[in-house]
Jmol script that loads the backbone (N, CA, C; Angstrom):
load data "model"
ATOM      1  N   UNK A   1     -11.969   6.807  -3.689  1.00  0.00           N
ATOM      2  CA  UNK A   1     -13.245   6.325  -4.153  1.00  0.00           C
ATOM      3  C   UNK A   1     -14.206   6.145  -2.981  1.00  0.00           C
ATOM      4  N   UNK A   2     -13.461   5.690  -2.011  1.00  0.00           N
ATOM      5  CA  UNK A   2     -14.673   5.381  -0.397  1.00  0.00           C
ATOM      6  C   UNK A   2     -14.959   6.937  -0.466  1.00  0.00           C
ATOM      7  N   UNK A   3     -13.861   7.859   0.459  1.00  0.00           N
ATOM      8  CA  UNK A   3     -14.512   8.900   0.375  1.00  0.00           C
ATOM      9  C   UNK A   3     -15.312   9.065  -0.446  1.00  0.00           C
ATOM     10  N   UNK A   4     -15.158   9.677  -1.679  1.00  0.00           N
ATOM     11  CA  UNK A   4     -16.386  10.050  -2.895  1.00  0.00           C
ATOM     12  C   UNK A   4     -17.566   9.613  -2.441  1.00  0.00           C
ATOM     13  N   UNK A   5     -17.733   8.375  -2.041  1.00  0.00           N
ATOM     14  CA  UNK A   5     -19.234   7.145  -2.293  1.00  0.00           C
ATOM     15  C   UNK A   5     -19.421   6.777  -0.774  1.00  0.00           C
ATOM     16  N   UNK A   6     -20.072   7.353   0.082  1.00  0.00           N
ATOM     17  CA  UNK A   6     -20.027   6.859   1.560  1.00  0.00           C
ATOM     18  C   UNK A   6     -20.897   5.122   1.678  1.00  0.00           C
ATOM     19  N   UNK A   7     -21.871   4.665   0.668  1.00  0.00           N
ATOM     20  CA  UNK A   7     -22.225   3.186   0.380  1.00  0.00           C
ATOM     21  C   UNK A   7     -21.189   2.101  -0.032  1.00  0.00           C
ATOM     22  N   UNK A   8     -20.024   2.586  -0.244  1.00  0.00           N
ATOM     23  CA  UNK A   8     -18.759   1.990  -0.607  1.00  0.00           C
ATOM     24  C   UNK A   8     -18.064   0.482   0.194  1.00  0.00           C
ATOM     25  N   UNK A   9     -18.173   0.831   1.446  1.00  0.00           N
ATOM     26  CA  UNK A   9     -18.009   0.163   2.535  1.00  0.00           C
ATOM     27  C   UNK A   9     -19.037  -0.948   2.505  1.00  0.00           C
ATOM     28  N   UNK A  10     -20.116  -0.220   2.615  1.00  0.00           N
ATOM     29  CA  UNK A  10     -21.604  -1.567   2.413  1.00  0.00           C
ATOM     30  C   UNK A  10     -21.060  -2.681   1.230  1.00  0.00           C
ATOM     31  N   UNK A  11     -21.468  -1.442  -0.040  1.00  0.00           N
ATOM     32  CA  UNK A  11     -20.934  -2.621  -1.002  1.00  0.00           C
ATOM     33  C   UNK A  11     -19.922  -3.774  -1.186  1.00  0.00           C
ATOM     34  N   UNK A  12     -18.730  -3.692  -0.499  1.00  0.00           N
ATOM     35  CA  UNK A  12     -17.522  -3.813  -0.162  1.00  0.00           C
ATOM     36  C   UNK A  12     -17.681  -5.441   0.724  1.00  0.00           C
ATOM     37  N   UNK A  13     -18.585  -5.021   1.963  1.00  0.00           N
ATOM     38  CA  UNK A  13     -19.383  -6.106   2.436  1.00  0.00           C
ATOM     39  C   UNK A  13     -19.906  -7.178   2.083  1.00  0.00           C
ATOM     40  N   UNK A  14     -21.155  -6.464   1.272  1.00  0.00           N
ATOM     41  CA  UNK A  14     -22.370  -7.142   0.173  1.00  0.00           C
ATOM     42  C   UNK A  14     -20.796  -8.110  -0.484  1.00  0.00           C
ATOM     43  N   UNK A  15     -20.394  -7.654  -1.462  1.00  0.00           N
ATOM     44  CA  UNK A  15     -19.292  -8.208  -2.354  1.00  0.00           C
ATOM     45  C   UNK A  15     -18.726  -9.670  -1.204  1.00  0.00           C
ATOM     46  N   UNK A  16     -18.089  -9.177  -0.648  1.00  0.00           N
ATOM     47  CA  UNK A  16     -17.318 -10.598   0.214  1.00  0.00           C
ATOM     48  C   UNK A  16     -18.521 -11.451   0.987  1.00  0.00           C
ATOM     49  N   UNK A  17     -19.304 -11.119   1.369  1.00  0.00           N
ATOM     50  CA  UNK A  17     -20.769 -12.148   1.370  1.00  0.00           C
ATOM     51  C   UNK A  17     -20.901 -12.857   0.314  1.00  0.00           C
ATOM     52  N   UNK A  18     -21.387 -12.323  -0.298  1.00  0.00           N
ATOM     53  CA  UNK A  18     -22.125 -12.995  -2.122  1.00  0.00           C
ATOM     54  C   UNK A  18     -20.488 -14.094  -2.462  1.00  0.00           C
ATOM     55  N   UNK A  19     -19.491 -13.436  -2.479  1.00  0.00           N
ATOM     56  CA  UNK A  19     -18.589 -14.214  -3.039  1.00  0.00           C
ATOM     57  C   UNK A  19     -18.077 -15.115  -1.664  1.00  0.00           C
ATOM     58  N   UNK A  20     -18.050 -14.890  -0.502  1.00  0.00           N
ATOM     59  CA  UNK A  20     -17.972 -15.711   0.125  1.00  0.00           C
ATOM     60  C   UNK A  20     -16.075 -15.764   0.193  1.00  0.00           C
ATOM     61  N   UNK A  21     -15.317 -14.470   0.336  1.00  0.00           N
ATOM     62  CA  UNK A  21     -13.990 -13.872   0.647  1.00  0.00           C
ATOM     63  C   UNK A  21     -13.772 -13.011   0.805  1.00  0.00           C
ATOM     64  N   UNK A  22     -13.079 -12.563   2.016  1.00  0.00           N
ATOM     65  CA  UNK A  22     -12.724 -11.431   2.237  1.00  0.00           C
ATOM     66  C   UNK A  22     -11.531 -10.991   1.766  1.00  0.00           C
ATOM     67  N   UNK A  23     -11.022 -11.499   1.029  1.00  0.00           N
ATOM     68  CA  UNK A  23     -10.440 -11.214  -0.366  1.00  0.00           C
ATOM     69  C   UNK A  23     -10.685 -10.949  -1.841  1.00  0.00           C
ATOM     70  N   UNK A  24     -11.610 -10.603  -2.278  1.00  0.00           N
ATOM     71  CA  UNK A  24     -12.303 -10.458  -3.578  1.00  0.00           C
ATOM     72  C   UNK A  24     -11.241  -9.363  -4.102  1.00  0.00           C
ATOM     73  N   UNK A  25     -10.697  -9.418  -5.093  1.00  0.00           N
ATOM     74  CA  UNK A  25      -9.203  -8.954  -5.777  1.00  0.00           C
ATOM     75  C   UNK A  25      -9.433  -6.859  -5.880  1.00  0.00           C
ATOM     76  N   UNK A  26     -10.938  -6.830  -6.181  1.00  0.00           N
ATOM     77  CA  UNK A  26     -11.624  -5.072  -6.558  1.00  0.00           C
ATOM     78  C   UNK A  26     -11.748  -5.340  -5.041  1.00  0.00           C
ATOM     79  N   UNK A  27     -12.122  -5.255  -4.108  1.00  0.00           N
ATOM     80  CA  UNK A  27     -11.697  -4.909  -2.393  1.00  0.00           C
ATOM     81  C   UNK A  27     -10.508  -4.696  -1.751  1.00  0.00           C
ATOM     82  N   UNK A  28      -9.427  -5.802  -2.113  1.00  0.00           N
ATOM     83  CA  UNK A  28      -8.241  -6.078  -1.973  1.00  0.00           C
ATOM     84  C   UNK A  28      -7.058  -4.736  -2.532  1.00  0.00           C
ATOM     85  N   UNK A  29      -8.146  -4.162  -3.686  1.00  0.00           N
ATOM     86  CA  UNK A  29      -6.504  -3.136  -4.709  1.00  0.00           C
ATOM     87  C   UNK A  29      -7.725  -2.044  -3.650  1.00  0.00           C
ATOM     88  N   UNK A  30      -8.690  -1.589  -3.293  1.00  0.00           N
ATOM     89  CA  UNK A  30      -9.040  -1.022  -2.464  1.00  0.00           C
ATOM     90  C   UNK A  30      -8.250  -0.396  -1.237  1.00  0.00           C
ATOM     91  N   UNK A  31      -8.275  -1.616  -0.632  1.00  0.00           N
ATOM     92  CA  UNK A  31      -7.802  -1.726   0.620  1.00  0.00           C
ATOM     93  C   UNK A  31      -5.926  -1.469   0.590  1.00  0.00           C
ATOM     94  N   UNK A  32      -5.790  -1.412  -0.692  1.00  0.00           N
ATOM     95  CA  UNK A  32      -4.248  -1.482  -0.545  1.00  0.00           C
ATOM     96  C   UNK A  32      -4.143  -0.385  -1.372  1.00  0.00           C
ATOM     97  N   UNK A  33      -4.856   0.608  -2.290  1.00  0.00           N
ATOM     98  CA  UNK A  33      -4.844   2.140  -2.344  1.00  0.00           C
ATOM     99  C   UNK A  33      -5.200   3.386  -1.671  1.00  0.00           C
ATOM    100  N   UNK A  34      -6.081   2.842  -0.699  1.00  0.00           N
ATOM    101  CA  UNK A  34      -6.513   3.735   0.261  1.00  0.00           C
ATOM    102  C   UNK A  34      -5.446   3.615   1.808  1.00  0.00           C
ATOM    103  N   UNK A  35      -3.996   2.751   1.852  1.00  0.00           N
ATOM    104  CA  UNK A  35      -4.022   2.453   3.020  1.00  0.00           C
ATOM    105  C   UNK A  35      -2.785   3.737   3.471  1.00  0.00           C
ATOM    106  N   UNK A  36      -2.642   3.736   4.599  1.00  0.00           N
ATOM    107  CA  UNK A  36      -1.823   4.885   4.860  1.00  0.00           C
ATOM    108  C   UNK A  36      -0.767   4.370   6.390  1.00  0.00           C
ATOM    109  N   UNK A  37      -0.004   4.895   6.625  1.00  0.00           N
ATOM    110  CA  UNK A  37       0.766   4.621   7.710  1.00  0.00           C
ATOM    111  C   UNK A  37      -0.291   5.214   8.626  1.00  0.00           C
ATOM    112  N   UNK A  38      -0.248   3.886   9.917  1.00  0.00           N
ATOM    113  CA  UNK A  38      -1.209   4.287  10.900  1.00  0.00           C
ATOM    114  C   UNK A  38      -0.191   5.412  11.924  1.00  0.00           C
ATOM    115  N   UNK A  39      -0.261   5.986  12.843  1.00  0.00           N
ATOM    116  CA  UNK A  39       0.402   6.647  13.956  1.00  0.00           C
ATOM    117  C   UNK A  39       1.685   6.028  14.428  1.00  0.00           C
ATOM    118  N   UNK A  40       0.651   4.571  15.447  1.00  0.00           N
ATOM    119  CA  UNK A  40       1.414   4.176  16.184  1.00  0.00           C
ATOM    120  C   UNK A  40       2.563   3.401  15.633  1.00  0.00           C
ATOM    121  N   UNK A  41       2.338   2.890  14.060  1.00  0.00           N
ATOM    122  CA  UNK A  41       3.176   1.913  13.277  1.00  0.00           C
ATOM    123  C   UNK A  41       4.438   2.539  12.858  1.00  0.00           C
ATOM    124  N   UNK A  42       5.445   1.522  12.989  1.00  0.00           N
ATOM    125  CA  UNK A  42       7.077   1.961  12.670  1.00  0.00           C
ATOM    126  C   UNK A  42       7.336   2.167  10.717  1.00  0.00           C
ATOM    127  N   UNK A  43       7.662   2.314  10.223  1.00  0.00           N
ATOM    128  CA  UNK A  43       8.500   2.254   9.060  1.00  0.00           C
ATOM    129  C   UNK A  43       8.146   1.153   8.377  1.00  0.00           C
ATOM    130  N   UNK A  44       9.121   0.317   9.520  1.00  0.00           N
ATOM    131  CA  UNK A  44       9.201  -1.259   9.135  1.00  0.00           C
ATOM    132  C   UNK A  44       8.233  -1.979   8.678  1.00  0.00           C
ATOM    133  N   UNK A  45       6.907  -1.664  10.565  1.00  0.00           N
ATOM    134  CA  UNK A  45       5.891  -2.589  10.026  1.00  0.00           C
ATOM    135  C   UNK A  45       5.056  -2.014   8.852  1.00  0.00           C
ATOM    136  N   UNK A  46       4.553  -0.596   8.879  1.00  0.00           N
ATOM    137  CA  UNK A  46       4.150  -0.480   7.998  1.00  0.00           C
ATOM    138  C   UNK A  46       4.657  -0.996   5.895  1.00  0.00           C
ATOM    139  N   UNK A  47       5.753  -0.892   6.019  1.00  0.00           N
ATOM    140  CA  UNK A  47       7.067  -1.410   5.030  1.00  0.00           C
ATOM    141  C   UNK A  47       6.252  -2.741   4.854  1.00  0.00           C
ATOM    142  N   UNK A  48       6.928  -3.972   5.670  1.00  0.00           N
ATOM    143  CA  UNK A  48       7.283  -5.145   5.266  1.00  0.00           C
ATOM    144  C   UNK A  48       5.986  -5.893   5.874  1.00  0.00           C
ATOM    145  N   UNK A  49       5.305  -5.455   6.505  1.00  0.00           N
ATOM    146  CA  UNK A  49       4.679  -6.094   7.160  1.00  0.00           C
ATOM    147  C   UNK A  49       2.438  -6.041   6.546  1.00  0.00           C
ATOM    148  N   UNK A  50       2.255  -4.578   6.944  1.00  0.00           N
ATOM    149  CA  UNK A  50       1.094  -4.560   6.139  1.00  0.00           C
ATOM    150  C   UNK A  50       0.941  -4.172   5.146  1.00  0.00           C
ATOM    151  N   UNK A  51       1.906  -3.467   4.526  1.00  0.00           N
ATOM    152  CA  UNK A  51       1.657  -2.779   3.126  1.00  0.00           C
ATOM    153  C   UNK A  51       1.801  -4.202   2.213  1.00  0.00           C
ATOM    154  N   UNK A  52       3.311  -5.002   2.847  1.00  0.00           N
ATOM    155  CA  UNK A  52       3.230  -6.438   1.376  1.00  0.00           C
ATOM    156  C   UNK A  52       2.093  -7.185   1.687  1.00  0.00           C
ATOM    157  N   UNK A  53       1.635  -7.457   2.854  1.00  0.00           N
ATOM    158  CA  UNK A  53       0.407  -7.932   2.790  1.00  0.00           C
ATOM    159  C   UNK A  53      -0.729  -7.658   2.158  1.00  0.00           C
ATOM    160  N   UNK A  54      -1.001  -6.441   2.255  1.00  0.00           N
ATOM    161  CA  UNK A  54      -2.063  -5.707   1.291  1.00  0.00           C
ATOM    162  C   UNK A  54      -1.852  -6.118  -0.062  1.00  0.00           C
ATOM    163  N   UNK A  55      -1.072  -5.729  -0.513  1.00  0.00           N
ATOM    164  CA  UNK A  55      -0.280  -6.228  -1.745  1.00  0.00           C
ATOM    165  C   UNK A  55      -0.364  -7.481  -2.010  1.00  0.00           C
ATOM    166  N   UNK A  56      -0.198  -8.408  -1.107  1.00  0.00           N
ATOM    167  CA  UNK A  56       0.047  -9.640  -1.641  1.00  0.00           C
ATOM    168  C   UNK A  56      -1.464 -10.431  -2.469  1.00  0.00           C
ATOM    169  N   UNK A  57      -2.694  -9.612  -1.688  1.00  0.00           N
ATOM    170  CA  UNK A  57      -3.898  -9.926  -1.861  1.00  0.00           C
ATOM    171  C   UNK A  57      -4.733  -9.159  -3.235  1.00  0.00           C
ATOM    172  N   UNK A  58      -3.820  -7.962  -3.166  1.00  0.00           N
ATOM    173  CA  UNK A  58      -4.550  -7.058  -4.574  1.00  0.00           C
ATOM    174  C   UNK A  58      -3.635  -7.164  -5.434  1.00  0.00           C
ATOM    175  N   UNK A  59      -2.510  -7.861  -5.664  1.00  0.00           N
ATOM    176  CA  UNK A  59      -1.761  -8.455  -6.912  1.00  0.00           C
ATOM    177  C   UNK A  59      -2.075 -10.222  -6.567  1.00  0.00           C
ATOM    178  N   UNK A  60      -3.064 -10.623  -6.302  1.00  0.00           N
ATOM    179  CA  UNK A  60      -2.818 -12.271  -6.331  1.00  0.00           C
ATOM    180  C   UNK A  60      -2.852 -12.607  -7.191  1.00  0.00           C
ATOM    181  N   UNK A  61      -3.379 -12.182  -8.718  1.00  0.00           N
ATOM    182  CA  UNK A  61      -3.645 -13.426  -9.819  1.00  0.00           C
ATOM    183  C   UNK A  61      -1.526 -13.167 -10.174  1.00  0.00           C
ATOM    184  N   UNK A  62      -0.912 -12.395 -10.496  1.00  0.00           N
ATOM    185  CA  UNK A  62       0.424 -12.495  -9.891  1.00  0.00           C
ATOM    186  C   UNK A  62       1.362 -13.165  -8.992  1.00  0.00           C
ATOM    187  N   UNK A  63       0.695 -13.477  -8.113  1.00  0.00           N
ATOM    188  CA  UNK A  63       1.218 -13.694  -6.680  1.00  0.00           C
ATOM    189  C   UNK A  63       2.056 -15.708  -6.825  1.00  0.00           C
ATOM    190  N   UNK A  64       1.153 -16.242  -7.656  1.00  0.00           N
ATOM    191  CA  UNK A  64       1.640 -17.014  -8.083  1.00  0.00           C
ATOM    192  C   UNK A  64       3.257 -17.018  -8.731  1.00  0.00           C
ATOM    193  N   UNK A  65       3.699 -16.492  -9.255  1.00  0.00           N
ATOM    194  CA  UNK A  65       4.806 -16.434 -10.259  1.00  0.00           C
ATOM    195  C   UNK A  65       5.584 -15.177  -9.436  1.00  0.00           C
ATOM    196  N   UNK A  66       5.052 -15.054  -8.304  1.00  0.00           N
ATOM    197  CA  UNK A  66       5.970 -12.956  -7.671  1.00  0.00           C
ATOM    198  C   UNK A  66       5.130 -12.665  -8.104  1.00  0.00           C
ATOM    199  N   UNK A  67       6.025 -10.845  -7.364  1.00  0.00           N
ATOM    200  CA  UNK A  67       5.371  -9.959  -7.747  1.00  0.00           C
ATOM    201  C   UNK A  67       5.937  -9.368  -8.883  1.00  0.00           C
ATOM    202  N   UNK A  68       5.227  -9.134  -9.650  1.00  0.00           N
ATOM    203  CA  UNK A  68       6.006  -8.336 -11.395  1.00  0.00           C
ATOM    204  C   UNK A  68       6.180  -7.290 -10.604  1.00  0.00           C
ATOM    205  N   UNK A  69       7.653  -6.493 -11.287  1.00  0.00           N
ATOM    206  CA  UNK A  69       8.383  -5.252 -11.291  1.00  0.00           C
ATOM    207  C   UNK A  69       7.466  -3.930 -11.493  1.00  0.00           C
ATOM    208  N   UNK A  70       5.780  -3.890 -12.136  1.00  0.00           N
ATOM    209  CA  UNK A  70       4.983  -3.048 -12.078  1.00  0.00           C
ATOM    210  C   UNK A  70       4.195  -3.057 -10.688  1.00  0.00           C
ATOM    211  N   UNK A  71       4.187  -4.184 -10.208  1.00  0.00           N
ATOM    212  CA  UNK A  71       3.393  -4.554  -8.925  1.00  0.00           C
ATOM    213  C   UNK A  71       4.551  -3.966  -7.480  1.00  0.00           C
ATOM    214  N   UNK A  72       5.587  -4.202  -8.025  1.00  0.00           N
ATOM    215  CA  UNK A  72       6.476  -3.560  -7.145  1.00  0.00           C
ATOM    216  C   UNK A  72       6.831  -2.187  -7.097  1.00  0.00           C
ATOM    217  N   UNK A  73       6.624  -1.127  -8.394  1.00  0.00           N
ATOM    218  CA  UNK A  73       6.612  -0.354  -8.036  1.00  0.00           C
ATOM    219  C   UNK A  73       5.295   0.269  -7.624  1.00  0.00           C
ATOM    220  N   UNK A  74       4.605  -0.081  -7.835  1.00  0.00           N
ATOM    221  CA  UNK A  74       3.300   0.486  -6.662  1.00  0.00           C
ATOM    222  C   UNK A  74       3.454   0.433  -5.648  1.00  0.00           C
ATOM    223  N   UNK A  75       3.674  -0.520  -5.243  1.00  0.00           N
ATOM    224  CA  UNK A  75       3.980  -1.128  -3.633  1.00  0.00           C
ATOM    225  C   UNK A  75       4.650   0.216  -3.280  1.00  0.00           C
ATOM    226  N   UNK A  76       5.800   0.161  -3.979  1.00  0.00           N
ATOM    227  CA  UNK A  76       6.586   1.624  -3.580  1.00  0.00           C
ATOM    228  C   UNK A  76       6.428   2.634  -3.448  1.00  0.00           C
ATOM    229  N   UNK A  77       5.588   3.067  -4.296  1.00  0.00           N
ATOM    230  CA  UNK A  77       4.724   4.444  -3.996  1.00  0.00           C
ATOM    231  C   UNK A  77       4.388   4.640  -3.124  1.00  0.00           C
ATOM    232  N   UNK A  78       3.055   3.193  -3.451  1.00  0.00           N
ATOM    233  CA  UNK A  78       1.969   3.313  -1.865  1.00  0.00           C
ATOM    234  C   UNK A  78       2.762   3.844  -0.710  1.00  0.00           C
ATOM    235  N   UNK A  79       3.868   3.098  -0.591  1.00  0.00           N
ATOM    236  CA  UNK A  79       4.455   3.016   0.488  1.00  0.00           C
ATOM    237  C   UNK A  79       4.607   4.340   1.358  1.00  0.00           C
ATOM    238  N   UNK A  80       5.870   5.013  -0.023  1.00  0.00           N
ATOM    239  CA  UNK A  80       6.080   6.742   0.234  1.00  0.00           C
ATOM    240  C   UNK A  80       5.070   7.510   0.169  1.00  0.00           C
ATOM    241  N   UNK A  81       4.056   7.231  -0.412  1.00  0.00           N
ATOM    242  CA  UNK A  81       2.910   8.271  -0.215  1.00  0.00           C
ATOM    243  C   UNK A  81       1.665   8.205   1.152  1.00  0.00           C
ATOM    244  N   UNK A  82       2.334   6.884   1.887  1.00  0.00           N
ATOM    245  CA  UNK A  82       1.261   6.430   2.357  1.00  0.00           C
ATOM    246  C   UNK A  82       1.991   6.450   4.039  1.00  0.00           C
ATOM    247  N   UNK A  83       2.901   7.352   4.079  1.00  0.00           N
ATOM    248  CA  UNK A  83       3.460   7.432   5.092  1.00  0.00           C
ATOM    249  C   UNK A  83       3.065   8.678   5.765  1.00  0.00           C
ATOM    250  N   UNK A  84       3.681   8.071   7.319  1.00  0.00           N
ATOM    251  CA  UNK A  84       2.358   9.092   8.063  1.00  0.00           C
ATOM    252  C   UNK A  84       3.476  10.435   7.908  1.00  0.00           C
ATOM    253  N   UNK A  85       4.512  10.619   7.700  1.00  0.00           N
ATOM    254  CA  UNK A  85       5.436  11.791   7.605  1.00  0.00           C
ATOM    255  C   UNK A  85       5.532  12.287   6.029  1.00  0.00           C
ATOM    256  N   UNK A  86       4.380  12.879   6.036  1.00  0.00           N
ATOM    257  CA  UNK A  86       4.256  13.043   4.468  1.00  0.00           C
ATOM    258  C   UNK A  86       5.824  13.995   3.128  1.00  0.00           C
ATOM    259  N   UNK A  87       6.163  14.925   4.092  1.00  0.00           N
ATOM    260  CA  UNK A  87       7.221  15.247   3.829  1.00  0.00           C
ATOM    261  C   UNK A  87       8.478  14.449   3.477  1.00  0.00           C
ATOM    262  N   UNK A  88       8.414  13.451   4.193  1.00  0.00           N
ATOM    263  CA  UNK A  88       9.613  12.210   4.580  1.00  0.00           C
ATOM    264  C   UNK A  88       8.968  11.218   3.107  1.00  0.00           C
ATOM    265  N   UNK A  89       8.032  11.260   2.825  1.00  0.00           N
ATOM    266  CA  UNK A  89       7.520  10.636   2.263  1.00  0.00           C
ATOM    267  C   UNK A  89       7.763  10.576   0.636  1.00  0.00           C
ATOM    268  N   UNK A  90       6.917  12.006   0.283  1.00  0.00           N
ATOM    269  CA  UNK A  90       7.486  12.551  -0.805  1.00  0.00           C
ATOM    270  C   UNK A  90       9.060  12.650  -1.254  1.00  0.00           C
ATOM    271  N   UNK A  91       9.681  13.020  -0.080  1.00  0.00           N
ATOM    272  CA  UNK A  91      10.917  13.254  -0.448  1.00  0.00           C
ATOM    273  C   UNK A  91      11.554  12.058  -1.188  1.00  0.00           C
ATOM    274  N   UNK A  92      11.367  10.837  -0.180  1.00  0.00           N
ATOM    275  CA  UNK A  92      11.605   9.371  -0.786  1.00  0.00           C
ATOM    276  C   UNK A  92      11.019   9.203  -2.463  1.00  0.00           C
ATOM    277  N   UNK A  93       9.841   9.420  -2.591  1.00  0.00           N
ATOM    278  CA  UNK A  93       9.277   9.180  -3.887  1.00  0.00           C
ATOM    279  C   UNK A  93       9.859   9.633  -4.641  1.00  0.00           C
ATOM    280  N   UNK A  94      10.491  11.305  -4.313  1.00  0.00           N
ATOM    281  CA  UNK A  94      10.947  11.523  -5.840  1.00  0.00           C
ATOM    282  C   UNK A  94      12.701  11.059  -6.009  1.00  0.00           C
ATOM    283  N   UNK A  95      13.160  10.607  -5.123  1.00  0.00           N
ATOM    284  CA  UNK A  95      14.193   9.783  -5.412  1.00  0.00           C
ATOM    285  C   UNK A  95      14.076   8.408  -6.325  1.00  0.00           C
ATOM    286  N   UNK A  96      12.470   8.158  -6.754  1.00  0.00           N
ATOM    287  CA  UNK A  96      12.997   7.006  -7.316  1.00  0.00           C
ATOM    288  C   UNK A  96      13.359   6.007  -6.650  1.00  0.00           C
ATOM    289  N   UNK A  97      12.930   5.162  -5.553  1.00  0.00           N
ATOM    290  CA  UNK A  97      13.374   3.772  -5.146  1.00  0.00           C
ATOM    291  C   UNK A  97      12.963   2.865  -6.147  1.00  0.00           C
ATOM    292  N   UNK A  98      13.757   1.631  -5.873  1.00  0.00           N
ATOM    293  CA  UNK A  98      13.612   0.253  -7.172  1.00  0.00           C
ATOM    294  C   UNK A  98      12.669  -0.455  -5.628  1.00  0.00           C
ATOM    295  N   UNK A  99      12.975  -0.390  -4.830  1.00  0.00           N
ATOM    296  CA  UNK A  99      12.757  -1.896  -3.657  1.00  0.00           C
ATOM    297  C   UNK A  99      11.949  -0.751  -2.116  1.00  0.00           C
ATOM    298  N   UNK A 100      11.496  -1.008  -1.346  1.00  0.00           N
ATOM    299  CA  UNK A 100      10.865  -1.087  -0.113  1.00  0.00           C
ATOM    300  C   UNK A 100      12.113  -0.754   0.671  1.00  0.00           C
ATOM    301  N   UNK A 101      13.044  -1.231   0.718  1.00  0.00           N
ATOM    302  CA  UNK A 101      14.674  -1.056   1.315  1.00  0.00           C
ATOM    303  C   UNK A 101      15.003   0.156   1.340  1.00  0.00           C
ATOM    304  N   UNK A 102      15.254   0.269  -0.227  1.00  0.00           N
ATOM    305  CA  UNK A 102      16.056   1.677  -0.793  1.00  0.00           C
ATOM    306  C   UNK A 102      14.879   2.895  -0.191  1.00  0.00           C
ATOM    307  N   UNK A 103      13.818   2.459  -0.307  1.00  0.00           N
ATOM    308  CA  UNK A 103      12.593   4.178   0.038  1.00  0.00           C
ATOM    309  C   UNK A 103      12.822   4.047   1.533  1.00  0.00           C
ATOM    310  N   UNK A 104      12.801   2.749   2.537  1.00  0.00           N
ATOM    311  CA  UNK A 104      13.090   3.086   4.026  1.00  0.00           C
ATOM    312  C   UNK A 104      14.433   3.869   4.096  1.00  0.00           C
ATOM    313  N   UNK A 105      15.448   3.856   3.583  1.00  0.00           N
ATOM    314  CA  UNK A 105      16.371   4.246   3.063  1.00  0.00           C
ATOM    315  C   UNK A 105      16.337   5.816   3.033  1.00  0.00           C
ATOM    316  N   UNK A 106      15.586   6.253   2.276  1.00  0.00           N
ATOM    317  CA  UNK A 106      15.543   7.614   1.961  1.00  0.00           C
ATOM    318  C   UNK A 106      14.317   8.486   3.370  1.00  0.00           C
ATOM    319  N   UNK A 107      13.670   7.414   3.604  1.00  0.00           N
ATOM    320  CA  UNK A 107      12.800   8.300   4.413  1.00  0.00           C
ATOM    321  C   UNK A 107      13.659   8.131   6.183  1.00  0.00           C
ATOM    322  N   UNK A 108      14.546   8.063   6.164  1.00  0.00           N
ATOM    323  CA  UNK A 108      15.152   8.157   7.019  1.00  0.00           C
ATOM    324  C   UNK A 108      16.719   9.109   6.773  1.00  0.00           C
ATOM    325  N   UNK A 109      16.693   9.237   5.394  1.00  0.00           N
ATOM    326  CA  UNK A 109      17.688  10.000   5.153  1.00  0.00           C
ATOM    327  C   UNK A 109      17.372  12.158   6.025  1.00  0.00           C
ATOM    328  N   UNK A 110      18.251  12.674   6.419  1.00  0.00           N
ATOM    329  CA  UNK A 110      17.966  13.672   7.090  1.00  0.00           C
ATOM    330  C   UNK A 110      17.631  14.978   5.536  1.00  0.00           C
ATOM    331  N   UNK A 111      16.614  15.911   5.808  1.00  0.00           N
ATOM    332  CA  UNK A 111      16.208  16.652   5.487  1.00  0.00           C
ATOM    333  C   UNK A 111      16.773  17.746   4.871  1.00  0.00           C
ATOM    334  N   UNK A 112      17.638  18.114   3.882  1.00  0.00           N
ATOM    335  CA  UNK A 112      19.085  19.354   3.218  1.00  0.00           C
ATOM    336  C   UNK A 112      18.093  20.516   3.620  1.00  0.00           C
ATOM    337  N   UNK A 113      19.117  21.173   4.340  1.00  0.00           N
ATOM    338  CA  UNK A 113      18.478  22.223   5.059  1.00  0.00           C
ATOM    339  C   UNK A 113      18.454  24.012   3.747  1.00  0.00           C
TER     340      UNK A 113
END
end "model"
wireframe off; spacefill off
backbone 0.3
color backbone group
């Protein structure tokens, strides 16, 4: 959607001004669909570290009670799709992980030649 709309970002801004958070929940599922494994980031951190974070902010009205089992499998996706080894990535996805574990799991599994 950013791509598509290069004012996206502004708005995005405007929004957490006016509301006065840089958490506003439509920024937040933003920021946590567009995000991708950076370079320098491991598995892990990307895994456990910024992706549940992202997450934790664009599932909050949830966040109270967990995360529901639909909120988790996004997470999971995101995860595999959002990895900087896109191959490694996919491959994980179409295995089907339940958990963040099981897909580090697979994207470390070696490649059937």
């Amino acid at each position: 959607m950013m791509r598509e709309n290069r004012h996206m970002p502004q708005l995005m801004k405007r929004m957490e001004q006016r509301f006065a958070s840089k958490h506003v929940r439509e920024t937040a599922l933003i920021r946590f669909q567009t995000a991708k494994q950076r370079i320098e980031e491991t598995i892990e951190d990307w895994a456990a570290e910024r992706l549940h974070h992202l997450a934790l902010y664009a599932f909050e009205e949830d966040a109270g009670a967990g995360l529901w089992k639909r909120d988790i499998k996004q997470i999971v996706l995101k995860f595999c799709t959002g990895c900087a080894d896109r191959e490694a990535g996919f491959k994980a996805a179409n295995m089907r992980p339940e958990s963040l574990e099981e897909a580090t799991t697979y994207i470390y599994l070696p490649v059937p030649v």
